[in-house]
RODO-2510 file (C-alpha; in nm, 4 decimals, decimal comma):
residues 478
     n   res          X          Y          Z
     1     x     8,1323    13,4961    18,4158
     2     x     7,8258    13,3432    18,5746
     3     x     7,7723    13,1759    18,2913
     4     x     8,0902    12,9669    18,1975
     5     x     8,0675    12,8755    18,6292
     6     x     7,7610    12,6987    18,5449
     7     x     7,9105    12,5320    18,2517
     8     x     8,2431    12,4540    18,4448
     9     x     8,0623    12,3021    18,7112
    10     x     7,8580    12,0364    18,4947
    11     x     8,1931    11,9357    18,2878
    12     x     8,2899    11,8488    18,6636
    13     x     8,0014    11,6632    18,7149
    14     x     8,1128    11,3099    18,6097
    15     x     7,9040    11,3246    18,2632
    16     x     8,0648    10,9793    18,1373
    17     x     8,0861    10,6241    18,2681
    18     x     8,2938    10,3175    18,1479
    19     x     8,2401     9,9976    18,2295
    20     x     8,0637     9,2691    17,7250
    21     x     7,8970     9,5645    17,5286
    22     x     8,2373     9,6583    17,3771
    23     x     8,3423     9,2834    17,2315
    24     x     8,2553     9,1455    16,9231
    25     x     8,3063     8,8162    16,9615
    26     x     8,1221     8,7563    17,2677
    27     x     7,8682     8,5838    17,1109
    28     x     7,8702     8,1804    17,1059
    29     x     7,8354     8,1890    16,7363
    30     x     8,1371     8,3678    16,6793
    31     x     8,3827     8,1632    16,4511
    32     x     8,5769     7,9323    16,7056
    33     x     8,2570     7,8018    16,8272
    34     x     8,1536     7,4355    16,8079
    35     x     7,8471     7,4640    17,0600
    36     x     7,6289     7,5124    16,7595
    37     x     7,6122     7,4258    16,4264
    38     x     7,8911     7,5530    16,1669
    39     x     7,9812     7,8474    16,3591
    40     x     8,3381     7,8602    16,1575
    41     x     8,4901     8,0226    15,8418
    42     x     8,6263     7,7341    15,6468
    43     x     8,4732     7,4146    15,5658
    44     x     8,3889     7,2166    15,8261
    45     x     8,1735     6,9018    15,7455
    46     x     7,9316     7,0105    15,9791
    47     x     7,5461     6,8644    16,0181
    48     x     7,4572     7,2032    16,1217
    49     x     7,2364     7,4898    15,9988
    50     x     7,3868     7,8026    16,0384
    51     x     7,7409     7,9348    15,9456
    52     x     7,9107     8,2160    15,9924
    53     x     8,0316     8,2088    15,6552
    54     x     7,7513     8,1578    15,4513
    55     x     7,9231     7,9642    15,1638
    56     x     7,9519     7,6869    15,3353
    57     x     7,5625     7,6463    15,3232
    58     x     7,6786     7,5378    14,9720
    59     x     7,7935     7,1956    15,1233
    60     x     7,4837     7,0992    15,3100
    61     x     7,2362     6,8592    15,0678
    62     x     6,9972     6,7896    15,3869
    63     x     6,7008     6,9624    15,5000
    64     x     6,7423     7,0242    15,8802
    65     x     6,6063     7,2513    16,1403
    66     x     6,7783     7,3140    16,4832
    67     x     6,7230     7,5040    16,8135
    68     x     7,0194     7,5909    17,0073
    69     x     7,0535     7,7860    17,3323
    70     x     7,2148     7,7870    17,6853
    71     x     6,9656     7,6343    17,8961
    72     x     7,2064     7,7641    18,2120
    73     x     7,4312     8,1274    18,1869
    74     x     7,6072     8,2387    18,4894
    75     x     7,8136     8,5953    18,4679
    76     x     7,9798     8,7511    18,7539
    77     x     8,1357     9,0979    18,6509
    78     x     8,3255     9,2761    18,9825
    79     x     8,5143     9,6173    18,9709
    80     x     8,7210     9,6006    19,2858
    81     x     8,7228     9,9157    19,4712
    82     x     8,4986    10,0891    19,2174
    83     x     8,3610    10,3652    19,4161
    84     x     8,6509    10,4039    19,6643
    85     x     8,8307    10,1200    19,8729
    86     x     8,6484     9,8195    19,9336
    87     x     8,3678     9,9903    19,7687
    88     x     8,3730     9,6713    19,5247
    89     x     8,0784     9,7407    19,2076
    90     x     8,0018     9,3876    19,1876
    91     x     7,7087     9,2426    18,9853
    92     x     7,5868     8,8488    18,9080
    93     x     7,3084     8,7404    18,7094
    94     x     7,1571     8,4136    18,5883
    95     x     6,9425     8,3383    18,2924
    96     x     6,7900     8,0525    18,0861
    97     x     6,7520     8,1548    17,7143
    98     x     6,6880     7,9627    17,4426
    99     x     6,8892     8,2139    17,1582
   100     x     6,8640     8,0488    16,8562
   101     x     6,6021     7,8749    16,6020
   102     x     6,7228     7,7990    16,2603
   103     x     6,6216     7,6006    15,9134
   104     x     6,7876     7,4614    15,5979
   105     x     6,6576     7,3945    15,2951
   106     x     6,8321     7,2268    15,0306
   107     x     6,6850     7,3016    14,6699
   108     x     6,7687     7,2048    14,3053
   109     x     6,6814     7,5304    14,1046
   110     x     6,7006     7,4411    13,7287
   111     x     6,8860     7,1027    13,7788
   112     x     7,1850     7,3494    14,0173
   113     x     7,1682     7,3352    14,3815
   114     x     7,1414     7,6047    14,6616
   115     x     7,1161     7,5891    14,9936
   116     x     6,8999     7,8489    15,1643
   117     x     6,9084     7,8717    15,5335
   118     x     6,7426     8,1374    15,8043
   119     x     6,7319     8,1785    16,1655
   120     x     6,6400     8,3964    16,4656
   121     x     6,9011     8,4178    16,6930
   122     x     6,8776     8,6204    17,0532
   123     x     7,2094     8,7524    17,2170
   124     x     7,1783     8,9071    17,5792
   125     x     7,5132     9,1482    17,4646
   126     x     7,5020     9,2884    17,8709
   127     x     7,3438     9,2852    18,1464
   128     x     7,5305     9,5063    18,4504
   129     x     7,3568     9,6019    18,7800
   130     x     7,5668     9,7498    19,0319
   131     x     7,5223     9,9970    19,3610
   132     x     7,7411    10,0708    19,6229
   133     x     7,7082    10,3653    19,9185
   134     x     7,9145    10,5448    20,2150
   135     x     7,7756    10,6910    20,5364
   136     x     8,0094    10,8115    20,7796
   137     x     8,1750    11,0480    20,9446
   138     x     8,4590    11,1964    20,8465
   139     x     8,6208    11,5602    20,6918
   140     x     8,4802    11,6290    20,3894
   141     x     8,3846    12,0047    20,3275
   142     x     8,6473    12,3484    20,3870
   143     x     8,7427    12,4016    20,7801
   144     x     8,6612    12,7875    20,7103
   145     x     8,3117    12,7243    20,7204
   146     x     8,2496    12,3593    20,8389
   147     x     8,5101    12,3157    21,1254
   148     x     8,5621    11,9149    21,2165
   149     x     8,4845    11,5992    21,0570
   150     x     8,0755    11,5830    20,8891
   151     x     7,8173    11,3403    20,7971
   152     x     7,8487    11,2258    20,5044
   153     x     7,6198    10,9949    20,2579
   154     x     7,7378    10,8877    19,8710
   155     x     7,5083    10,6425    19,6786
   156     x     7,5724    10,5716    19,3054
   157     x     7,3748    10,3037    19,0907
   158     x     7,5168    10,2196    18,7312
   159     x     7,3023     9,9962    18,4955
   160     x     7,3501     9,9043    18,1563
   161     x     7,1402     9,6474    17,9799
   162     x     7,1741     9,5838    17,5752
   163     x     6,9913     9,3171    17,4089
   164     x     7,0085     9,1999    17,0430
   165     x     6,7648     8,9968    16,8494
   166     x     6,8103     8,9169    16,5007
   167     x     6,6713     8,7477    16,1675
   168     x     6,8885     8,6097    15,9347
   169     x     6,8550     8,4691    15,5678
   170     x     7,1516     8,3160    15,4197
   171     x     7,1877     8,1104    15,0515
   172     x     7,5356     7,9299    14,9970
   173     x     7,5967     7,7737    14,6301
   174     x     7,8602     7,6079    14,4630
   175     x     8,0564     7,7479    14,1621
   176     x     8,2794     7,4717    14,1211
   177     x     8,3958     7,1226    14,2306
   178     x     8,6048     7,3693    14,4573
   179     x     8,4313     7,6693    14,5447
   180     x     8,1320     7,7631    14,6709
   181     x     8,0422     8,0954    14,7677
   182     x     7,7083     8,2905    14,9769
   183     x     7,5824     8,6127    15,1392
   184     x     7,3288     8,6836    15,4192
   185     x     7,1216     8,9033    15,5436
   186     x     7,0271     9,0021    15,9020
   187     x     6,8006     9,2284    15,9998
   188     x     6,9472     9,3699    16,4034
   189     x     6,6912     9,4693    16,6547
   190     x     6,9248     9,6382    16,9204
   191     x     6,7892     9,7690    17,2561
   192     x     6,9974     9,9606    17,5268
   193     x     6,8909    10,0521    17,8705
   194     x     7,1390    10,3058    18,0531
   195     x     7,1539    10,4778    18,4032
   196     x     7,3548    10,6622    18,6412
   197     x     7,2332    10,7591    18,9316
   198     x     7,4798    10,9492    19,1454
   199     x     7,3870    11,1573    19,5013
   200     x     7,6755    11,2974    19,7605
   201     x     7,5268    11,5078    20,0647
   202     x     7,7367    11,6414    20,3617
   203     x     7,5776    11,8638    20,6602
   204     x     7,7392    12,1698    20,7489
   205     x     7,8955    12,1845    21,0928
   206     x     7,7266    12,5161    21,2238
   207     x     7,7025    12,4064    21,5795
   208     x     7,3294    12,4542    21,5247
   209     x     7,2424    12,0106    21,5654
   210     x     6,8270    12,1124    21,4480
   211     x     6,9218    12,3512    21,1760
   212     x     7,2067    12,2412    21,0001
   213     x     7,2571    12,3533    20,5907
   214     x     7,2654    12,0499    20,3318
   215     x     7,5373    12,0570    20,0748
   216     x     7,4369    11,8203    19,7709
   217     x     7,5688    11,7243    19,4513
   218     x     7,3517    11,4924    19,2470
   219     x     7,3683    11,3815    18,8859
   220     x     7,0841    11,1467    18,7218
   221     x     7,1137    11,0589    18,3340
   222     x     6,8973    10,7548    18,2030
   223     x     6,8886    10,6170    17,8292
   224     x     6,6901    10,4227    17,6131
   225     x     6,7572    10,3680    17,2650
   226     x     6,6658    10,1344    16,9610
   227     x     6,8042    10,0748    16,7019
   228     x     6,7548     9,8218    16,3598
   229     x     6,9867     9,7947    16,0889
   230     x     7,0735     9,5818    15,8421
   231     x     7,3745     9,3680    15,7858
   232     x     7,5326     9,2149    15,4746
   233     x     7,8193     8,9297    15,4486
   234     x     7,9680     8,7934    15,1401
   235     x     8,1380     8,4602    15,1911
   236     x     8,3775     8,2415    15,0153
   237     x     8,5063     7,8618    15,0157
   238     x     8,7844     7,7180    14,8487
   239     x     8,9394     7,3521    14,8819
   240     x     9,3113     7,4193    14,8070
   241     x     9,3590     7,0661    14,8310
   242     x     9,2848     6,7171    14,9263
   243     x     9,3339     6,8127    15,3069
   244     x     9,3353     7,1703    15,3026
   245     x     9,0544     7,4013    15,3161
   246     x     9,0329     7,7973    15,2896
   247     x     8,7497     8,0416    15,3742
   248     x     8,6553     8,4112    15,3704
   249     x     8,4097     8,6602    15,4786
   250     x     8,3576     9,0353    15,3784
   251     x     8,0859     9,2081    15,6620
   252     x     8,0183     9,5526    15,5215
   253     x     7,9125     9,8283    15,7715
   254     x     7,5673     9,8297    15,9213
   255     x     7,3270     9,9511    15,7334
   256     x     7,0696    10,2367    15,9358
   257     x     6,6854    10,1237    15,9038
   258     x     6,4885    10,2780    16,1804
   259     x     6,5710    10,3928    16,5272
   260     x     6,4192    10,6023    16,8709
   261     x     6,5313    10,7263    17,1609
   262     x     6,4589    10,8552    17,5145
   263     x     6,6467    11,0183    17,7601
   264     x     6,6167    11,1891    18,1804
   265     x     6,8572    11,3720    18,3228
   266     x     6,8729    11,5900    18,6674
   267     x     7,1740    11,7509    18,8133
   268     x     7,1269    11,9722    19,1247
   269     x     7,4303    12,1172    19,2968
   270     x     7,3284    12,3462    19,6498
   271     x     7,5222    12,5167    19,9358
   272     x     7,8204    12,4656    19,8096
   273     x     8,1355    12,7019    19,8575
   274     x     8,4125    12,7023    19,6201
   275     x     8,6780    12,9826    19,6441
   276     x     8,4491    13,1761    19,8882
   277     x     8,1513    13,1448    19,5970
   278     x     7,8346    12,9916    19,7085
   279     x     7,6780    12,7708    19,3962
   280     x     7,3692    12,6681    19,3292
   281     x     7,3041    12,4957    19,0030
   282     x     6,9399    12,3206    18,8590
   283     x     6,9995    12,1219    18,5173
   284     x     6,6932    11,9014    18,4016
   285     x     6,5393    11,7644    18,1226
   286     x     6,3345    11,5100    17,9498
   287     x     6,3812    11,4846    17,5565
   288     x     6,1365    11,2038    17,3668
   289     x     6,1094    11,1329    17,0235
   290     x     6,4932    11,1659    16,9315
   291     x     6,6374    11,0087    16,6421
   292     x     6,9221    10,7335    16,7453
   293     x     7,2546    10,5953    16,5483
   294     x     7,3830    10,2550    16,5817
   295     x     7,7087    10,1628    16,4018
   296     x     7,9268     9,8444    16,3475
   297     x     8,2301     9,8622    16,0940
   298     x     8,3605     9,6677    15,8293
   299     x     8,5168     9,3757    15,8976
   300     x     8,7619     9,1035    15,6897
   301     x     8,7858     8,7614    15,8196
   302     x     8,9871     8,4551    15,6756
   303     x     8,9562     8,0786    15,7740
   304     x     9,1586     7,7872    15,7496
   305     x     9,1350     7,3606    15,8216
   306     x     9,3032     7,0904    15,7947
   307     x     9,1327     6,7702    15,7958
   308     x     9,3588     6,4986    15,9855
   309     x     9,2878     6,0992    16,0146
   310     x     8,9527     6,1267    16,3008
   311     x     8,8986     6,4807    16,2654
   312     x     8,9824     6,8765    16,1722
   313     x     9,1835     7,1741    16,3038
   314     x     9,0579     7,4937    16,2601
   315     x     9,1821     7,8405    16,2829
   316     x     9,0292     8,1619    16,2023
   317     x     9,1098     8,5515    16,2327
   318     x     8,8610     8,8489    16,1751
   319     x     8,9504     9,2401    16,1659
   320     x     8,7522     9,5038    16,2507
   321     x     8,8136     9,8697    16,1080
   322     x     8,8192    10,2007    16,3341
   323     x     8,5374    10,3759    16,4024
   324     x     8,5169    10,7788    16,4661
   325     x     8,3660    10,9212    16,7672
   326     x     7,9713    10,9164    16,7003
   327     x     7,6678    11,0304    16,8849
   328     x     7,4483    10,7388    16,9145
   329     x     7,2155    11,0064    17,0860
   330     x     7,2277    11,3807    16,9985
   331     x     6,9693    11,5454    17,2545
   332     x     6,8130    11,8663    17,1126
   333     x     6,9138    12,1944    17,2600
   334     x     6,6542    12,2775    17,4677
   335     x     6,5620    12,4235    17,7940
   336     x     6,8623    12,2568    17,9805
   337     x     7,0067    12,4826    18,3144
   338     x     6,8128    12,6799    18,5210
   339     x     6,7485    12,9669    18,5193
   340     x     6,7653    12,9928    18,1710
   341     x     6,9671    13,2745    18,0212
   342     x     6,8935    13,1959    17,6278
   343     x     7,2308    13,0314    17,5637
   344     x     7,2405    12,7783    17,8816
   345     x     7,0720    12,5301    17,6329
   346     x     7,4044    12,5446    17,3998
   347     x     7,5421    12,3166    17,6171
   348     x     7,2491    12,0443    17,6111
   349     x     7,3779    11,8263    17,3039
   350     x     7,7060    11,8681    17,3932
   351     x     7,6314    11,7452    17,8383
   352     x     7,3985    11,5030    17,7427
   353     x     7,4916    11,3346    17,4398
   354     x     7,5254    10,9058    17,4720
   355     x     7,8871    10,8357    17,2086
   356     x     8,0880    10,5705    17,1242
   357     x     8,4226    10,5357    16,9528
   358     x     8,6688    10,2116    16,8476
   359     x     8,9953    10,1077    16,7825
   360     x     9,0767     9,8600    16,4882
   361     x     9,1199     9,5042    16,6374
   362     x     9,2292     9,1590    16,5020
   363     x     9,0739     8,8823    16,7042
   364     x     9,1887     8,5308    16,6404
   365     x     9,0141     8,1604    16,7157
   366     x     9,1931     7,7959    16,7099
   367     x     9,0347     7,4665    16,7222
   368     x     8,9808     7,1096    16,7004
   369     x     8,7303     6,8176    16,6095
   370     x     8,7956     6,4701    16,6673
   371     x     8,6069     6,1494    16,6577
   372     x     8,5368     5,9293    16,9989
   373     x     8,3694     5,6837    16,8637
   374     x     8,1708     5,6140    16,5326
   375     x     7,8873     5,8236    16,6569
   376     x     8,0504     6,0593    16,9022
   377     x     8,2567     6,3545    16,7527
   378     x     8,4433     6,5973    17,0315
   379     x     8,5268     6,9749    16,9589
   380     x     8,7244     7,2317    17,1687
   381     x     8,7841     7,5864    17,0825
   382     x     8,9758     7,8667    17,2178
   383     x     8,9473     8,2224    17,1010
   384     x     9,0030     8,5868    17,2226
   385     x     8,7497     8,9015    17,2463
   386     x     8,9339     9,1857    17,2412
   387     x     8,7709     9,5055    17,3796
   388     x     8,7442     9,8171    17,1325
   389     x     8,6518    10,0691    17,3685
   390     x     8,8779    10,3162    17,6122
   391     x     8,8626    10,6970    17,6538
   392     x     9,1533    10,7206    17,4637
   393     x     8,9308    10,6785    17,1541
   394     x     8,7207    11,0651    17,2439
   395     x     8,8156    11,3900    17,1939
   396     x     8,6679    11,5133    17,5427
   397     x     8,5108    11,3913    17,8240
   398     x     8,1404    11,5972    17,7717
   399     x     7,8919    11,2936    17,7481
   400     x     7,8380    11,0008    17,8716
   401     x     8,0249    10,6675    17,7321
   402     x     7,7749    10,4404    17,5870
   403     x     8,0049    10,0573    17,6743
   404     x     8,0373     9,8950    18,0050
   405     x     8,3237     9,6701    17,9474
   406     x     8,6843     9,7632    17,9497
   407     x     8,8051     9,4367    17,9324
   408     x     8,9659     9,1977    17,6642
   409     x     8,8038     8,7802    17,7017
   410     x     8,9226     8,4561    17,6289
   411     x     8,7060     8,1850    17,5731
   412     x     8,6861     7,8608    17,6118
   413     x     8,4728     7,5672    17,4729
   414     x     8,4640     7,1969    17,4965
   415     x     8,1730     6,9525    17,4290
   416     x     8,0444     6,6621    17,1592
   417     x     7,8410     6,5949    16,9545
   418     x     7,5974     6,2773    16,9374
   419     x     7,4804     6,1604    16,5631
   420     x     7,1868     5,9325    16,4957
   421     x     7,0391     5,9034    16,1639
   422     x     6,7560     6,1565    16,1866
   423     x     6,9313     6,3648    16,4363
   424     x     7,2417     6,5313    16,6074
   425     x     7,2481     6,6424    16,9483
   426     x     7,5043     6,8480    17,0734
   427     x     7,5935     7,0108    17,4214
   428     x     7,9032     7,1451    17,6062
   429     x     8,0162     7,4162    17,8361
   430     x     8,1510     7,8158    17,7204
   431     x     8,3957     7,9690    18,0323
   432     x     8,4901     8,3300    18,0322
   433     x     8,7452     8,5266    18,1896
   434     x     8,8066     8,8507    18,1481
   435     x     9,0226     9,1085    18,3185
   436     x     9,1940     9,4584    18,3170
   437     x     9,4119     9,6564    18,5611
   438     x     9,3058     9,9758    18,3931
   439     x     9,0026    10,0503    18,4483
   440     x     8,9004    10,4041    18,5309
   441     x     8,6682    10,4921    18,8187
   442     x     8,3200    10,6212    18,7763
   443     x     8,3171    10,7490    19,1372
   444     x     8,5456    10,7515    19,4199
   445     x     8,4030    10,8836    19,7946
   446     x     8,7585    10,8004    19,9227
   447     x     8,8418    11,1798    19,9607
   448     x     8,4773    11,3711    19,8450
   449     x     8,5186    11,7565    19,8692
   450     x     8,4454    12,0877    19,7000
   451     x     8,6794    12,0884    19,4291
   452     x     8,5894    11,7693    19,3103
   453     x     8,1734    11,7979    19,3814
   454     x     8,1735    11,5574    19,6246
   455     x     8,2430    11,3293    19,3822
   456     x     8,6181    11,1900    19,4528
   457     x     8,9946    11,2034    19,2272
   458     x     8,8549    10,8751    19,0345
   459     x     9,1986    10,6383    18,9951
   460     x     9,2447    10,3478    18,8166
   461     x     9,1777     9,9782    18,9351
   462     x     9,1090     9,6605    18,8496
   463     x     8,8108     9,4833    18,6554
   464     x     8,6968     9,1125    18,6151
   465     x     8,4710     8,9019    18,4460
   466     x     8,3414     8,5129    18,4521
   467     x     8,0780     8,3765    18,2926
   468     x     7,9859     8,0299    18,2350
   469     x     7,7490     7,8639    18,0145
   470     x     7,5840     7,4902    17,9448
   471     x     7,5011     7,5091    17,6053
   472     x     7,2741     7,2312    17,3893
   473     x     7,1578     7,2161    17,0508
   474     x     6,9432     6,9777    16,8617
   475     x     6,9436     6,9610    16,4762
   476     x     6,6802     6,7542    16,3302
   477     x     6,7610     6,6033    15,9302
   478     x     6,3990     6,6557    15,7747
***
């Protein structure tokens, strides 16, 4: 009996947390953008260096190498009445990164051309940062043994930074007067920093001010993982006619390379009565040298433009396949709650464990080139970023959730481009808005008490993200 009490009482312990981490199109080199070179599915009769589809490589004869990046990004991400009401979870950051150096190199092998292109490319996937705390006075623990209102103190910290830094090779050639087709390789460093730091403490009304019990509920889980794999696309191009133009790209699953992981955890629960009980509970560990899993699914994406009298309209769609529930860490089971009873530390892989699941999606991208003048070409793009994530896609709710965002994005680009004949420079703005009116709370000190750990009913509210972004790139024709 003692032992499923101590079990029951970390499953109440909120062991998950759900919060641009769960998009895939979040980067500005999906397929609707025009911020950098070729970043499209179907041909494009772009100066650039880099395409998403790597047939179209096949159509570049010039030598060029670029750097790209957004020299200013601004994202604002707030969860309105995250920890209870008008306990907003708001976080801002901004950064200057340059995320992208590329090079193309246009070669005649045997008398038959190929195009072989590579680039490092940086994408900061999320960075979230957010705190919030109560301290006042108000009823809180059972009247039978703490008559009156109590001081009370709640402080929770979530954090959850992912970076990803990659190399990529690409070769494009033509088969035919009207197809071309390519495949690239990119080798994906990905690194994810997670905490959750959450601590509830109310003092006992025992009419005794200098001695006065504690009752405390704490939970502290940090994560570090990292992860490289390797990705594979297959592209094709195909000019169904004069003015028509038809692409499409094949992105097999991620490949596993190499991968380590970290993780902390502490949860202390002490003086506190349920159902006339009295619990104290001591769960710690630290776990090094674990093995990590990173996974991204297939995808199918199709492309299609039009080329009009002083420019082109694009549109492009991509799916992404389902993914099971996954451990991305599996802790060992080890020493776990204390006192140890030598089958407490059954329940370590299962408490501690960082997962991730996703739906299928279909995202979908439309938009437009068009010439100023005889050296100034415009673009605009719009494009949406569905999420993949929700708890709907887990079996339980032991673990913690590995994503941030619950939130589907739309974005937006519009700049030019500037063409001399030994260069192109090329700079506009990226605006992001995201929202969701279902977003679950991590914490909620609205109504702490024993049933609940201190911890809150978590209910759902509302989530929103901006971010905006000057972007420039500069190709230089060797």
């Amino acid at each position: 009996m003692k032992k499923r009490l101590v079990f029951c009482m970390l499953i109440c312990i909120p062991f998950s947390m759900r919060s641009q981490d769960a998009n895939y199109w979040s980067c500005s080199y999906g397929p609707g953008s025009f911020m950098v070179p070729g970043a499209t599915i179907a041909r494009n009769m772009d100066s650039g260096v880099l395409f998403y589809n790597p047939a179209l490589l096949a159509y570049n004869t010039k030598n060029a190498a670029a750097i790209s990046g957004n020299i200013y990004n601004y994202f604002a991400t707030n969860i309105k009445n995250g920890a209870g009401t008008k306990l907003n979870l708001n976080t801002t950051s901004v950064s200057v990164i340059p995320v992208i150096a590329s090079n193309t190199i246009y070669l005649k092998l045997k008398g038959k051309p190929i195009t072989v292109a590579w680039a490092i490319l940086n994408n900061p996937v999320m960075n979230f940062n957010a705190s919030q705390r109560r301290d006042e006075r108000f009823n809180v623990l059972d009247e039978s043994y703490s008559p009156g209102p109590e001081n009370f103190i709640g402080q929770y910290t979530l954090a959850n930074s992912v970076t990803e830094t990659s190399g990529i090779l690409a070769v494009g050639k033509p088969v035919s007067s009207r197809m071309a087709v390519g495949i690239s390789f990119t080798a994906n460093i990905r690194k994810q920093h997670m905490l959750v730091d959450n601590r509830s403490r109310a003092l006992i009304n025992n009419n005794d001010d200098l001695f006065q019990k504690l009752v405390t509920a704490s939970e502290y889980y940090q994560a570090n993982n990292l992860n490289v794999g390797l990705g594979i696309k297959a592209g094709l191009s195909y000019d169904l006619a004069a003015h028509h133009h038809l692409g499409i790209l094949i992105t097999a699953p991620l490949i596993h390379v190499h991968s380590k992981a970290d993780i902390l955890s502490d949860n202390v629960i002490n003086n506190l009565q349920l159902g006339g009980t009295e619990i104290f509970l001591l769960a710690n560990t630290k776990q090094t040298g674990l093995q990590s899993k990173w996974k991204m699914p297939l995808s199918a994406a199709a492309g299609y433009t039009y080329d009009f009298d002083k420019g082109q309209l694009y549109l492009a769609t991509e799916y992404f396949a389902p993914l099971k529930e996954y451990n991305i860490i599996t802790p060992r089971n080890e020493f776990f709650i204390r006192p140890d009873t030598g089958s407490n530390n059954l329940y370590t892989a299962d408490l501690l464990r960082l997962k991730d699941a996703r739906k299928a999606i279909i995202n979908f991208s439309a938009a437009v080139s068009f010439k100023i003048k005889e050296r100034v070409t415009g673009y605009c793009s719009l494009r949406t970023d569905f999420n993949y994530g929700g708890a709907r896609q887990y079996a339980g709710t032991s673990g913690y959730i590995s994503s941030t965002a619950a939130w589907n994005l739309y974005h937006l680009n519009v700049g030019g481009n500037f063409r001399k004949r030994r260069f192109n420079l090329r700079g506009g703005l990226l605006l992001t808005y995201g929202t969701t009116s279902n977003y679950t709370q991590p914490i909620n000190y609205d109504n702490p008490n024993e049933s609940n750990i201190l911890n809150g009913e978590t209910g759902i509210v509302k989530a929103q993200r901006m971010s905006a972004g000057l972007m420039l790139s500069y190709i230089h024709n060797l």
